[in-house]
N, C-alpha and C positions, 0 to 999 in steps of 0.2 A: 448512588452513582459510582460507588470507588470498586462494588462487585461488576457494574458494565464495565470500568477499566481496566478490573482483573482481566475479563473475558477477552476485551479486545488487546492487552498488552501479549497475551498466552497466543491469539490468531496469531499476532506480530509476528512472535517470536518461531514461528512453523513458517512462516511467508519463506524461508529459504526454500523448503520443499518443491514449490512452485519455479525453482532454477534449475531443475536434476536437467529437465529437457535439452536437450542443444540449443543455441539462439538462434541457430538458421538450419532451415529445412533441406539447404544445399550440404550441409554439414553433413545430416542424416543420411542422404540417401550417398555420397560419396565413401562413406565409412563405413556403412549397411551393403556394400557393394564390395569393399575390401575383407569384410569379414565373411560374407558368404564364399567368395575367393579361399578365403584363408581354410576353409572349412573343409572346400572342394581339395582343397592341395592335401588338406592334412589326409584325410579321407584315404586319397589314393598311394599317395604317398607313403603312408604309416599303417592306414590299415588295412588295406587292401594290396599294399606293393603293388602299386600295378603304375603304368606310365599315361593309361588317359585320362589324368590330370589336364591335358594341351585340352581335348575338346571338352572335357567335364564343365572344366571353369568358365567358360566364355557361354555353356549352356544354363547355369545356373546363376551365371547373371543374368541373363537376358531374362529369364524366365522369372525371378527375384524382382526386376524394374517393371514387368507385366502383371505380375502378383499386389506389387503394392500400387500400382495404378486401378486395379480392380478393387483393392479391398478398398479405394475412397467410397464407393457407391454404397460399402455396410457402414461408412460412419454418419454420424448425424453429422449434416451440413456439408457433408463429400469434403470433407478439408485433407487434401491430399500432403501438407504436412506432417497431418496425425498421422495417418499412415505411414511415412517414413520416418518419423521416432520411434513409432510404437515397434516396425520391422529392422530399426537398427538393434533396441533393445534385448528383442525377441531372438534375434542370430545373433546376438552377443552371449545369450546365456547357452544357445548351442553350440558354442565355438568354446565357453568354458566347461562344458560337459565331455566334450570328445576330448579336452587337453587335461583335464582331469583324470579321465580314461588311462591317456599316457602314462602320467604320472604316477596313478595304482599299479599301472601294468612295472613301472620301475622300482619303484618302491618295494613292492612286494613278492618282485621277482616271478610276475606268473605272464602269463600267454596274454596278448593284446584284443581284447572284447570287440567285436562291433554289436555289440550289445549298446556302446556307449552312443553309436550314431544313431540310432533308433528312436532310444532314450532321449537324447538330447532334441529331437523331432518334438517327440510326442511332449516335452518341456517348452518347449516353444509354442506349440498347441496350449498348452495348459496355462501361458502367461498372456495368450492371446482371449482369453475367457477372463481374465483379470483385468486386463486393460481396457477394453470393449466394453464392458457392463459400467467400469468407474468414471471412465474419463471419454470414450468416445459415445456414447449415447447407444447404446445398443441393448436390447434385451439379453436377457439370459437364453431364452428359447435361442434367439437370433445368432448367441456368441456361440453358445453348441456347434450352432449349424454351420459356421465358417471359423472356427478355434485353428482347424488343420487344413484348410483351403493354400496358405502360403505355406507353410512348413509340408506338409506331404509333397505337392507340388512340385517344393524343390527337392527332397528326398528321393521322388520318383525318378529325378532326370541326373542325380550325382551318383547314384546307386546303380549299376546295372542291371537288367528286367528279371534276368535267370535269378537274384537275391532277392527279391521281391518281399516274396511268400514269406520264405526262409524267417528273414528279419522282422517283418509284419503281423505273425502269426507267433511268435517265441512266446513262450506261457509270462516268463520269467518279466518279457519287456512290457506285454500287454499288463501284468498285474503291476508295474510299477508307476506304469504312462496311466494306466486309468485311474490309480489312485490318488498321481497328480492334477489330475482332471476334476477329479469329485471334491481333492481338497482347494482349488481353485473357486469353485463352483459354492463351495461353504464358505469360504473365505467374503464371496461375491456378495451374498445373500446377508452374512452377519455384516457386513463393514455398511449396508445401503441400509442396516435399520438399527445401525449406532448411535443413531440420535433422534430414536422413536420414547416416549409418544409426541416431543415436541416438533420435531423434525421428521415428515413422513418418507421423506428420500436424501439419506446425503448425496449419493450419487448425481440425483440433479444437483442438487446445489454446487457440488465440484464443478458440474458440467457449464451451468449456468455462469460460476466464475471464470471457468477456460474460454467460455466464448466471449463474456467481459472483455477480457484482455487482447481481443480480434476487433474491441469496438460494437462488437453486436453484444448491447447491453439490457435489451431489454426483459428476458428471460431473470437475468437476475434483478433486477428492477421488480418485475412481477411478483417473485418470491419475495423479498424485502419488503412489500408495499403491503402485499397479503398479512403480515406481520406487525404492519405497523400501526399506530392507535390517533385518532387525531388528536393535537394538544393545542392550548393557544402558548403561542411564543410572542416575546416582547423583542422590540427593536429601537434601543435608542438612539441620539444620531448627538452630533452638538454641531450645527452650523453658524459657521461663519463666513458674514458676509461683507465685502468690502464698502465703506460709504460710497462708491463711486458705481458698487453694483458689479463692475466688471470682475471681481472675482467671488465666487459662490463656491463655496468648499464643504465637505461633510466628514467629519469623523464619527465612522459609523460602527457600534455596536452591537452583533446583532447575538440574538438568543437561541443561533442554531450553532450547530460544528458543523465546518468545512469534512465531507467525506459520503460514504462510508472508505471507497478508495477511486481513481479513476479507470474508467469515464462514469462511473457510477454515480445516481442520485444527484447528491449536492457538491461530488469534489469540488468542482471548479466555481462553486458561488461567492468568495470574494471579488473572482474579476468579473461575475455578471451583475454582481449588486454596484462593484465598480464603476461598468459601464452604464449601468440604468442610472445613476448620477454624471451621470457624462463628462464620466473620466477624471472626476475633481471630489476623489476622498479617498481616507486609509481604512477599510475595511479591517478592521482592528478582530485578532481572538477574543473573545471575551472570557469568562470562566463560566464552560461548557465543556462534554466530553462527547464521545460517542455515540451515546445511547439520543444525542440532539442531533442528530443527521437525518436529512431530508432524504426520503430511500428511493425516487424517482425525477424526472423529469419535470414530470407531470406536476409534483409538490412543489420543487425549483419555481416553475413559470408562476405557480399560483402565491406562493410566496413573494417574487420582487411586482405581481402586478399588483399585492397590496402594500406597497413601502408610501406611497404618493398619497397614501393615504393617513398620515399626523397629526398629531396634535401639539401644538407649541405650549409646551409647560412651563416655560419660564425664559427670559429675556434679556440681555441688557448689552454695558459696553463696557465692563471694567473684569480686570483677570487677577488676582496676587500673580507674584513671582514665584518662581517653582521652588518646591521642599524637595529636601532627600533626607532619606532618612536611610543608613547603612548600618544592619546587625548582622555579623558573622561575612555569612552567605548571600542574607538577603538585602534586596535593596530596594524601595518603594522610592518613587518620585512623584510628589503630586501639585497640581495647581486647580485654583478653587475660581469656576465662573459663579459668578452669582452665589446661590446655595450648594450647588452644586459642585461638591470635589470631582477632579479627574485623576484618578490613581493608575500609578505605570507597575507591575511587578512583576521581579525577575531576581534569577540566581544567578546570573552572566556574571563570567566566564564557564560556572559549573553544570547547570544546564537544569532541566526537568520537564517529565511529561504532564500533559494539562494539570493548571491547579484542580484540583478537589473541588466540589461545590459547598461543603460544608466551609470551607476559607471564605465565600463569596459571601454567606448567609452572615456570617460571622462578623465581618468588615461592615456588611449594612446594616445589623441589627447595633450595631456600635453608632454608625453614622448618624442612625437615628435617635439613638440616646443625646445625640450634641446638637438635635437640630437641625442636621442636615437633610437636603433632600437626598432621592436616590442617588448613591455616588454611581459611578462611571468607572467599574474595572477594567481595565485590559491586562489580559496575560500577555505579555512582551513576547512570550518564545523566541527567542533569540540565542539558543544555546542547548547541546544536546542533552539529555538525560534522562536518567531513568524517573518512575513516580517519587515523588517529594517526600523527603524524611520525616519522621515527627518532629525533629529537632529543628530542622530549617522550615517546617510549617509553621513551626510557633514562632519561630525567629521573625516571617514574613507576616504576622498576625500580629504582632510586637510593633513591629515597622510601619504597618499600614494605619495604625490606630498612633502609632507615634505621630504621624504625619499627619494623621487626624486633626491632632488635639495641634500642632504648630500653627496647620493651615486657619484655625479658628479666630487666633489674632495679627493673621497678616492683613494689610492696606494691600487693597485693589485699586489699581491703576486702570487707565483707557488703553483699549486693546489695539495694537496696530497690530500689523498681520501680512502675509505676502506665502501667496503659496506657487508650487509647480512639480510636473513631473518630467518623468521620461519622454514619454511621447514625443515621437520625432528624432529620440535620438536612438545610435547603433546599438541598443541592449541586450542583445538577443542571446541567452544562454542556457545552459542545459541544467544552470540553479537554480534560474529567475523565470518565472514564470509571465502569463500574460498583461497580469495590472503594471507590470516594471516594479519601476521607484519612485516616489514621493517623498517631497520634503516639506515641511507647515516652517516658516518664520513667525514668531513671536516677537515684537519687540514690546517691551514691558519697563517702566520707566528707565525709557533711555538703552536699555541693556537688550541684546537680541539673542534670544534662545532656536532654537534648532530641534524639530523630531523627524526621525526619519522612518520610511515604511518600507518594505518592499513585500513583492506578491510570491511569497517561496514559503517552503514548507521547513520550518527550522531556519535553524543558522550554526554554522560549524564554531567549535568553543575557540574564543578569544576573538574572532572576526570582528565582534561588536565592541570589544576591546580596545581594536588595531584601527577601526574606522575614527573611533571616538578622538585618540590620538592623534591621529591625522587631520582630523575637522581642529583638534585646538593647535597642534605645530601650526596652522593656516589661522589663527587668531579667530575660529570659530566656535562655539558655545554647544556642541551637542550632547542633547540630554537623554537622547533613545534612541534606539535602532529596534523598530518591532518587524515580525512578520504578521502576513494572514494565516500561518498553519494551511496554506490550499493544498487539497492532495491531488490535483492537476498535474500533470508531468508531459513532458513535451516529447519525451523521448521513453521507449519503455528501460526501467533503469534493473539489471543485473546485479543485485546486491543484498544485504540483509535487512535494508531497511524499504526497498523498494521505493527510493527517492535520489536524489541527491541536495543535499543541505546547501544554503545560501553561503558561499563561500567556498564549498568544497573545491570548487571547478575555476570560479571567476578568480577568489580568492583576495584578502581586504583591501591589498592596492588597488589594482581594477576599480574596485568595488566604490571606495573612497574619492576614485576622480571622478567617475561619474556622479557620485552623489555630492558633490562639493561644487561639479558644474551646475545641479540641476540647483543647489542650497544659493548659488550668487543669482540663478536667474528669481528665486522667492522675495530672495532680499529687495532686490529691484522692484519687486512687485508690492513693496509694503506701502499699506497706508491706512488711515485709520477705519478700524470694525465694527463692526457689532456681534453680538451672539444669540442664538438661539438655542432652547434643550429643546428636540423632539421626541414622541414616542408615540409608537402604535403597535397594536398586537393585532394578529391574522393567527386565525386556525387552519394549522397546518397536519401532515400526518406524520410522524418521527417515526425513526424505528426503536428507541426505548431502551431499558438494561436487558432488557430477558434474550433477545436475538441473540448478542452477543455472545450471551454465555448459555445458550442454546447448541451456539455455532461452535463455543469450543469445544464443549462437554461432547459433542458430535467427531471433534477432529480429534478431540484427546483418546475418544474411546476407540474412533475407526484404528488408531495408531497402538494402542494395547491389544487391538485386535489381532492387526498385524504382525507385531511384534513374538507373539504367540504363535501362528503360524511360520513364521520366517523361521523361528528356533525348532520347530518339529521338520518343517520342508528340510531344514539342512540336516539333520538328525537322519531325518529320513533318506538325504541323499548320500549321506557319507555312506550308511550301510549298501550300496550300490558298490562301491568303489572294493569290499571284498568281496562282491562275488567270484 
């Protein structure tokens, strides 16, 4: 598992790439408008001295706004935003070839080229063969055949007729424009089979996550699922239910990860396992990584339409009172229904990415040396960070087995209980996702405990700190603050982690009145329980370790690839600059 987390931490950590874009398409073609502008000025201005400038400009934009309206028809899916990023880019890099030009021509004290506006043409051709094949769905025959469709186009109508030839026909431009053509074209062919034999197209799979991100998700659903192997997965749950019936609550465990990302596969399955309990449980992390993601839809539905299907393993009405156990960093909080421990772990305030599964294996094969039945991990995530130290793993393996061996001679009490959530009330935010918040009331001889959930991916460091705080200045007793880890997002998020953390936005005040409203209405609702452990497994299809680090080994190379060309491309264009 910890090589699937290599792979998917290394994805993470390139997710900025997928920001180069503009966020809005009205951006693109307004500034892809100013620079063809600026082109035209310079053009007549500087290299040509001449004054039709006035009609030049207003023809190459017109003609520029007609060009990228046509090129939607060569992209897959006619998405006419691609089209105006890919043509702001494209006459960006013509706009710094001709200003380049200048610069040689002062520099070096020689005569001004329009060598450079040709050049800078047929470069704009040669990154429109780069683009097309990567990222807009186009074949290579296809990119050929329209590379220079908008850049000639506009060259024809900034240029006057009599310069045509002249400029078109130059030995000098034609051997520089075609050889950026052909290294375009190598560049096309090595980056789409950088991740052969396991990967037969990166290409698609870029393609397939660009149109992800529009919502049409199935294309990449299809490749994920192709990949993916069937497993049986376990689901435990611990219900509890009130003696009067009227509250039936579930804290539920399950033995997948929330993701691969959204709308993909399983991101959003806390708040559908949520709602298929109808709206009354905390869909708890458990210790799981990546390589446990549901890679379709299709696996989603098959998955919660097997939850209803349980077996009750054990039962009663008595809980101990909760342990903690605090070493360094880590901290373990457990309470014990029946045989069964409920262990909370976390490094809060310092943070960490999924526990390991070798901690989980660890923890049970211990539990089971004292007796117990399966325990019940949740990984808290409630704090940012990177993957888990050896130092603070063993700490937390210290903790958990400390808490073990406490919880073994505590007295169990009769469970009273009182739960509630958001629902119904204003929560709506750009951190918090759809499950909201939840709160479970314990009261346990006489004394009333406090867990809180909510439906977000992470939670910003100390938050879980500042809420805790604020629950006891209010003479309340909270002992957790988890998430779901959903990678569900409401909003698409601009940043490096491609989320926004539970508290970034609301922030722990907020955050604390609400859950201290939703904690008096639980309390209200306390009365005495009972419990249940359930569990069931369904075969489902994952997508595994290997994808992942198929998928980096894919991005890592396409980008050594690149890298490689980039430093010959400029090599190659600096020697332009003395001719």
């Amino acid at each position: 598992m910890e090589k699937s987390e290599d792979g998917v931490s290394n994805i993470h950590n390139r997710f900025s790439l997928t920001l180069i874009n503009p966020s809005s398409h009205y951006f693109s073609l307004v500034v892809s408008l100013l620079v063809a502008s600026t082109i035209a000025a310079i053009t007549h201005l500087i290299y040509l001295n001449s004054e039709e400038y006035w009609f030049r400009i207003p023809l190459v934009v017109v003609v520029l706004g007609i060009m990228q309206f046509i090129d939607t028809q060569f992209i897959k899916k006619k998405e006419y935003s691609k089209s105006l990023h890919s043509s702001l880019f494209g006459n960006l890099i013509w706009l710094l070839t001709v200003v380049m030009g200048i610069a040689a021509s002062i520099v070096l004290s020689k005569e001004i080229s329009l060598f450079f506006i040709t050049f800078g043409m047929l470069l704009f051709a040669s990154f429109r063969i780069g683009i097309y094949t990567t990222t807009l769905g186009a074949t290579l025959k296809k990119a050929w055949a329209i590379c220079l469709v908008q850049p000639l186009t506009m060259f024809l109508v900034l240029i006057p007729n009599d310069m045509w030839a002249p400029l078109l026909t130059d030995p000098l431009t034609l051997g520089y424009g075609i050889s950026f053509l052909i290294i375009a074209t190598v560049w096309s062919i090595l980056t789409d089979r950088a991740g052969r034999p396991e990967m037969e197209s990166t290409h698609k799979t870029i393609q397939a996550y660009l149109a992800s991100q529009k919502n049409d998700f199935s294309e990449a659903e299809e490749i994920m699922e192709a990949r993916s192997s069937p497993t049986k997965v376990a689901t435990t749950q611990i219900r509890i239910q009130s003696s009067d019936k009227d509250t039936d609550f579930r804290m539920v465990l399950p033995e997948i990860h929330p993701g691969p990302y959204h709308p993909v596969g399983g991101s959003n399955i806390p708040y559908l396992i949520y709602k298929n309990l109808d709206s009354k449980a905390m869909v708890m992390h458990s210790i799981s990584d990546h390589s446990l993601n549901l890679p379709s839809r299709d696996q989603v539905e098959n998955y919660l339409k097997s939850l209803d299907k349980t077996v009750t393993k054990e039962e009663g009405l008595t809980c101990t009172e909760p342990v903690t156990v605090q070493i360094n960093k880590a901290r373990v909080i457990g309470l014990l229904f029946g045989k069964n421990p409920l262990l909370f772990l976390s490094l809060s305030p310092h943070g960490m990415e999924d526990i390991p599964s070798f901690m989980k294996n660890d923890i049970e094969q211990y539990a089971k040396n004292r007796d117990y039945s399966k325990p019940l991990i949740v990984d808290t995530h409630n704090a940012m960070g990177k993957e888990i130290s050896k130092e603070d793993a063993e700490d937390m393996l210290t903790a958990a087995k400390s808490c073990l061996d406490n919880l073994i001679g505590k007295e169990s009490f009769p469970i009273e209980f009182g739960y509630a959530n958001s629902d119904g009330m204003d929560v709506e935010t750009e951190d918090l996702m759809m499950g909201g918040l939840g709160i479970m009331c314990l009261k346990i001889k006489d004394k009333k405990y406090f867990l809180g959930w909510a439906d977000a991916n992470n939670m910003e460091n100390g938050v879980r700190e500042q809420i805790v705080k604020n629950f006891a200045d209010k003479g309340y007793s909270l002992l957790e603050v988890c998430t779901s880890d959903t990678h569900f997002a409401r909003v698409k998020v601009r940043n490096k982690n491609g989320y926004y953390q539970l508290g970034l936005i609301t922030g722990a005040d907020k955050l604390s009145e609400w859950m201290l409203e939703i904690a008096k209405k639980a309390e209200n609702k306390i009365s005495t329980a009972k419990f249940e452990i359930l569990e069931h497994q369904t075969e489902v299809k994952i997508m595994g370790e290997g994808i992942f680090e198929d998928y980096s080994k894919a991005l890592d190379n396409s980008l050594k690839i690149t890298k490689g060309f980039m430093i010959g491309c400029v090599a190659l264009f600096l020697t332009s600059l003395f001719l």
